[in-house]
VOGU-3710 file (C-alpha; in Angstrom, 3 decimals, decimal comma):
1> xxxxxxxxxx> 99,661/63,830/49,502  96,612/64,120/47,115  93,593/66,227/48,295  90,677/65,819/46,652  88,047/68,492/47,969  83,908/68,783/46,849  82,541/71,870/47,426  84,403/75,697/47,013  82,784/77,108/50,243  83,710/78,407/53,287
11> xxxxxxxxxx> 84,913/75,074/54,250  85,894/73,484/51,380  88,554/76,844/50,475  90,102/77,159/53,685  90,766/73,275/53,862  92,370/73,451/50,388  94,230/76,839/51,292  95,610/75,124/54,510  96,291/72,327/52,936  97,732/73,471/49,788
21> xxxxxxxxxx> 100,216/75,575/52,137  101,755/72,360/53,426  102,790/71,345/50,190  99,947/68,499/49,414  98,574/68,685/46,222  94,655/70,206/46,255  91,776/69,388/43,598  88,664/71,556/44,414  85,759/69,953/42,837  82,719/72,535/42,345
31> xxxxxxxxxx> 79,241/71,483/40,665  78,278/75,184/40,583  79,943/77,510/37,649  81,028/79,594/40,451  83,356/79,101/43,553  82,304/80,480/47,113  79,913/78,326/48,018  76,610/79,836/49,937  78,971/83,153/49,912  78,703/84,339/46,725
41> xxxxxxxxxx> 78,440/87,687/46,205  78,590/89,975/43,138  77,738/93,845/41,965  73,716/93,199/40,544  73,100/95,003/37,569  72,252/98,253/39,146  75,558/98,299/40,848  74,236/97,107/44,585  76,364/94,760/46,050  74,215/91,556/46,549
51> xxxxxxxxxx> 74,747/88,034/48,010  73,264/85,621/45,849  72,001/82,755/48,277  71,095/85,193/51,468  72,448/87,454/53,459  75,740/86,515/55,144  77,337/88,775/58,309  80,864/88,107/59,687  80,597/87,604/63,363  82,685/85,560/65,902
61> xxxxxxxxxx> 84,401/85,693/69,434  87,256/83,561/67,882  90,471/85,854/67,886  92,259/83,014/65,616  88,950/82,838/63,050  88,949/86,695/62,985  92,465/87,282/62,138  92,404/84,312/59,568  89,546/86,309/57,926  91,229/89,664/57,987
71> xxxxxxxxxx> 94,789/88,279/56,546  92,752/86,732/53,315  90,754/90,135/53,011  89,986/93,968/54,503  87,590/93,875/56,734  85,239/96,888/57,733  83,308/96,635/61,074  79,245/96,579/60,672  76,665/95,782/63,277  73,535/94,018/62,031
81> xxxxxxxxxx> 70,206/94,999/63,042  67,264/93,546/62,222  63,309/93,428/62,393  60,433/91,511/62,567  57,157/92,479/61,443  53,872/91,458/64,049  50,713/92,956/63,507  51,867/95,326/60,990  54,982/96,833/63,719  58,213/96,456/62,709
91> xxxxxxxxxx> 60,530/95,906/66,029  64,064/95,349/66,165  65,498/91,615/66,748  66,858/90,590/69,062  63,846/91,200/71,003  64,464/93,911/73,634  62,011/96,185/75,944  60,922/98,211/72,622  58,955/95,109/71,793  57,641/95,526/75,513
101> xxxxxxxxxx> 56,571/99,096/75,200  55,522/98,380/71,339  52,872/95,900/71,753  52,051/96,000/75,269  51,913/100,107/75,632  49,694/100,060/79,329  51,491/97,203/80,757  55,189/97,956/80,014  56,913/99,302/82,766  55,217/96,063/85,186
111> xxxxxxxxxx> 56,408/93,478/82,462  59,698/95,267/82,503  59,747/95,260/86,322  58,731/91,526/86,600  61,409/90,230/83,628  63,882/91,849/85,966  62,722/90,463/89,286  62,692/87,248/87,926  66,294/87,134/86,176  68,035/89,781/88,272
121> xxxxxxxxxx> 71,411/91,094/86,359  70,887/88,537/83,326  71,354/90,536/80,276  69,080/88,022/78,154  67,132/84,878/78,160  65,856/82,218/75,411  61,809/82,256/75,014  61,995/79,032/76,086  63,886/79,869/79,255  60,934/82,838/79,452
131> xxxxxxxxxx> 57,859/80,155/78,509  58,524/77,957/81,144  58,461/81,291/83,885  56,464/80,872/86,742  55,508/84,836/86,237  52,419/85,443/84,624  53,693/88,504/83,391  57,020/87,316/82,126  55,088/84,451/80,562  52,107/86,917/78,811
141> xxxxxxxxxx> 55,633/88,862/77,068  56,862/85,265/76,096  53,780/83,369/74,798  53,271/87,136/72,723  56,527/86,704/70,728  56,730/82,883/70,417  52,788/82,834/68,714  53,499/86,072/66,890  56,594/85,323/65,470  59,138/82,190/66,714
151> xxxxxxxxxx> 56,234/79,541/66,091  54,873/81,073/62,542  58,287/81,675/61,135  59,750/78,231/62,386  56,809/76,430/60,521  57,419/78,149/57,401  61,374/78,187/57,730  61,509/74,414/58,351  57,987/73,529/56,881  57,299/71,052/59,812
161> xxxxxxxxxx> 55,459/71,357/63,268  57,833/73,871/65,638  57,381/71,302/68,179  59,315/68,724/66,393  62,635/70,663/65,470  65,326/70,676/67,501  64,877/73,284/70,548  68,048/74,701/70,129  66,715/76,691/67,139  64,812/78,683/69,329
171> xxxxxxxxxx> 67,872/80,055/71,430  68,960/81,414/68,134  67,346/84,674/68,612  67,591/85,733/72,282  65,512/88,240/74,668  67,344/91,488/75,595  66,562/92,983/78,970  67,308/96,517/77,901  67,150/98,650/74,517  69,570/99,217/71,664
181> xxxxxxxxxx> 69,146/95,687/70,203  71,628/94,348/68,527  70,862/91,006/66,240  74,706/89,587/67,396  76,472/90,444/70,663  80,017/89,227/69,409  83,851/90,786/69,863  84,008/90,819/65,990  81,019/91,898/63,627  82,148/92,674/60,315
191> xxxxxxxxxx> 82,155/91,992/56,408  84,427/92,193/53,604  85,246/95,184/52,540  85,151/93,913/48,820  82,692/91,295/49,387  83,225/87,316/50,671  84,552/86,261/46,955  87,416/88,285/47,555  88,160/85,805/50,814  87,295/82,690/48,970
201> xxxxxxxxxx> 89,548/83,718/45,990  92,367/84,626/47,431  92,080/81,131/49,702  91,901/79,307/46,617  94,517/81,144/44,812  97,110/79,316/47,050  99,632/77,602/44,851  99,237/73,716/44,614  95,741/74,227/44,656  93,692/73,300/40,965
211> xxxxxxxxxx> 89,980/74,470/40,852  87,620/72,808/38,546  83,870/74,315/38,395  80,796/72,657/36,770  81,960/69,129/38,205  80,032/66,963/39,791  81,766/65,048/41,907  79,545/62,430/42,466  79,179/61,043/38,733  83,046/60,642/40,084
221> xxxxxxxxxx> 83,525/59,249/43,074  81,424/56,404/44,942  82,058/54,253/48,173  82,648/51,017/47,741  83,883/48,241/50,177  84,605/51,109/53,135  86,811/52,998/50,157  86,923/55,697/48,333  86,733/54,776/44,020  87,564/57,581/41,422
231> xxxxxxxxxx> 85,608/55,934/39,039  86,403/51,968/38,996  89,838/52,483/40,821  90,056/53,057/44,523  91,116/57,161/45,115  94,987/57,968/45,190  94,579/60,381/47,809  92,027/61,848/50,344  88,187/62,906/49,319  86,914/65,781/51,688
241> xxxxxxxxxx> 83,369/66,198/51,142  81,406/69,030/52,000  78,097/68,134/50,592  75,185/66,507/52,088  76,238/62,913/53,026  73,314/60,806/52,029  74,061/62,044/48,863  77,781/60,168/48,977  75,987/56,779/49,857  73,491/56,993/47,545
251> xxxxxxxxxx> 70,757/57,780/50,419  70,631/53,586/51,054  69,375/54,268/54,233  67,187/57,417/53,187  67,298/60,612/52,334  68,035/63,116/55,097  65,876/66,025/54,836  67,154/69,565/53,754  65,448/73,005/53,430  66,356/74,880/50,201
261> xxxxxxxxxx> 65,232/78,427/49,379  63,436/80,267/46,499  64,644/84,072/46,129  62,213/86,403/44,582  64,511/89,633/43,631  62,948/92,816/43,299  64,486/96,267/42,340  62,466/99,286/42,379  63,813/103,338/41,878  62,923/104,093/45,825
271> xxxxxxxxxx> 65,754/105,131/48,304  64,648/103,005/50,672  62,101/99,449/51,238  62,190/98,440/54,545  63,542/100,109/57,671  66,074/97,348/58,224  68,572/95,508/55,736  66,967/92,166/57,360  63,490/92,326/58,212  61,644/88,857/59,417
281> xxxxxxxxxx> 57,764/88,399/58,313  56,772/85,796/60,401  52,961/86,318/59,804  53,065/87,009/55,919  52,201/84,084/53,712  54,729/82,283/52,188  57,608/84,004/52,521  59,897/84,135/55,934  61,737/87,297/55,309  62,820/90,198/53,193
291> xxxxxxxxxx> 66,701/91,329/52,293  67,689/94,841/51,514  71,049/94,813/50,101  71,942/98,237/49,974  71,654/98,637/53,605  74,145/95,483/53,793  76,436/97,282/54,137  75,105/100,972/53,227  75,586/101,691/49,818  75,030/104,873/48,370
301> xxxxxxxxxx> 73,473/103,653/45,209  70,270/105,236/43,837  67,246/102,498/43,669  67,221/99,592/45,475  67,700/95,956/45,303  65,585/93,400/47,441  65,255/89,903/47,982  62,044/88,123/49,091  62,746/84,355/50,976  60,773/81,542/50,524
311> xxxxxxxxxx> 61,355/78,383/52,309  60,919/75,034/50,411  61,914/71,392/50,718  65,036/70,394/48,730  64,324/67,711/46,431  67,864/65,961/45,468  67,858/66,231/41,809  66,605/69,323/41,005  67,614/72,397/40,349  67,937/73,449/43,883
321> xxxxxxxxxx> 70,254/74,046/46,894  70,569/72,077/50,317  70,605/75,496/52,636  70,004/73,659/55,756  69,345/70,189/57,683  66,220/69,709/59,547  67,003/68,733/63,138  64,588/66,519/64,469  65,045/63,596/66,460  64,447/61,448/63,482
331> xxxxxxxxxx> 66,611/63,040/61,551  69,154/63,164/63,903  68,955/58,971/64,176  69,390/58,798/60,365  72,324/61,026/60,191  73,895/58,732/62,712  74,023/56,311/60,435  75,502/57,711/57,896  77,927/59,099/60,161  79,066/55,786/61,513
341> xxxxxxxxxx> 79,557/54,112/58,332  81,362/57,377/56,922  83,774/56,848/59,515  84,983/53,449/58,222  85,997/54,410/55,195  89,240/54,961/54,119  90,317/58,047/52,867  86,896/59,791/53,515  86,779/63,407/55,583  83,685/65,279/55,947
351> xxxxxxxxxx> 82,713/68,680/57,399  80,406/71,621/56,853  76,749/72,338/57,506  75,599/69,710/54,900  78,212/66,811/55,375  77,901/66,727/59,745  74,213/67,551/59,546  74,309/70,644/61,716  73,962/74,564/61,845  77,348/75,967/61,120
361> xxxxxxxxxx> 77,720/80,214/61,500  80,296/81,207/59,294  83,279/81,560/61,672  82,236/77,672/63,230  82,291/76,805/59,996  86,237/78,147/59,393  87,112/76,889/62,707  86,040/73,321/61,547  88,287/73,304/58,834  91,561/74,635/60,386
371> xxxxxxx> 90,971/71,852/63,067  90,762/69,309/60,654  93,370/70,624/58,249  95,325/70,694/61,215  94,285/66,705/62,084  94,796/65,736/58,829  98,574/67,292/58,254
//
């Protein structure tokens, strides 16, 4: 069988490795002049390890996802922390009781005492779960952290009223109810010990698999009649795509909407920028947050490389990148469509954050595409 695969990511190599395994024959079709996808990493010019399109940590509860990881590349444990900056104090995120005795010093220990009369043993709770609290005093902590920082950083992330996205982004970042935050609470935090481009390339190094960069693969292929065409002929094989799937259909029933994302990269001769390799600036103007690479993992390096995050809307055409779909109820109704008449086609597969519309973490994302390499076999 012919596999023909757009996009090099996460999803797009591990299909073709999986695939490529079982003897089918794999195209990999990248516009970029690089594979990897949203992964790409690289040694900067002042020898810091960087990741080119954000920071990216290896995290999962998924004992088959893990090991799949670990057999393509060495893996070294590393537990994330990260900040947020509110009036001028930087506090660890998750949020925990340190952002309790940090920004309500005389009150504290009776917030403390009320969040744990009113969810007993509960090691955590949403803001949402914590706005809608009867408690005055549970609710003061809550409305604090969702003006200060969910609500300001969710307008500027998504660039639309934080009442219209989809809720679920707001269980993203939990509550602790004790200290020691720790940004992800999984079995398995780690990152490559060599970087994520050693994973993607030795996916895609799997024989039967052909890798052509600087392609776009939609002055190629087109749907027509509920097929797939490679050009005027209908497609001898499969298409997976992994791009955003308005794109495939020409947007005929309108464009889905996308956030893309301006770096601003910085290096200065300092040992150190910011307390935290990820530090969120909810309140600064602009910008949503700040990356110090050296701390990502630790890297003893002297100077320091930084990246500065600004949130824009991705304007097909341009030279941009589709980071991540806008969930909105809206939105949601025009993906549907798309998604139904996707469906019909023969010889069409889809997955991946752009493709199904939704927000994939890295190890959802792998487990996507050994299910359907598995479905498809």
């Amino acid at each position: 069988m012919k596999y023909y695969i757009v996009g090099s990511g996460i999803v797009g190599a591990v299909l073709a490795a999986e695939l490529a395994n079982k003897g089918h024959e794999v195209q990999v079709l990248e516009r970029r002049s690089h594979a990897g996808g949203n992964v790409y990493d690289y040694d900067d010019a002042h020898g810091i390890h960087v990741h080119h399109y954000g920071p990216h940590i290896f995290h999962t509860n998924d004992d088959e996802v893990y090991r799949y990881v670990s057999d393509h590349c060495e893996l070294k444990d590393f537990n994330l922390v990260c900040g947020s900056v509110m009036d001028g104090k930087c506090v660890p995120t998750s949020f925990d009781f340190s952002s309790v005795d940090t920004f309500f010093p005389e009150e504290a220990e009776e917030i403390k005492a009320h969040i744990k009369a009113e969810f007993g043993d509960r090691a955590s709770a949403t803001v949402l779960e914590m706005l809608e609290s009867q408690d005055s005093y549970v609710r003061r902590f809550a409305d604090f952290l969702y003006e200060k920082d969910y609500k300001p950083y969710t307008a500027k992330q998504w660039g639309i009223d934080p009442e219209k996205v989809d809720r679920q982004i707001f269980k993203r970042v939990p509550i602790l109810f004790s200290y020691g935050s720790k940004y992800f609470s999984d079995k398995y935090q780690a990152m490559p010990v060599k970087g994520y481009m050693e994973f993607i390339e030795n996916l895609l190094k799997t024989p039967g698999i052909t890798l052509r960069l600087n392609e776009e693969a939609l002055d190629r292929f087109s749907i027509r009649d509920n097929q797939v065409m490679d050009g005027d002929k209908p497609l001898d094989g499969v298409l997976i795509f992994t791009g955003a799937l308005d794109e495939l259909f020409g947007c005929k029933h309108g464009k889905l909407p996308y956030r893309s994302l301006r770096f601003e990269w910085k290096h200065e001769d300092i040992d150190s920028f910011q307390d935290m390799p990820v530090v969120a600036y909810p309140q600064a103007e602009g910008f949503t947050r700040i990356t110090e690479y050296k701390k990502l993992p630790v890297q003893e390096v002297r100077g320091t490389t930084y990246a500065v995050e600004y949130p824009l809307p991705y304007k097909q055409g341009e030279a941009m990148e589709p980071y991540y779909p806008v969930l909105t109820e809206e939105s949601q109704e025009l993906f549907q469509k798309y998604y139904d008449e996707a469906k019909q086609v023969k010889g069409l597969a889809f997955a991946g954050r752009l493709a199904e519309f939704k927000y994939y973490n890295m190890d959802q994302a792998i487990r996507r595409a050994l299910d359907l390499a598995r479905e498809l076999q």
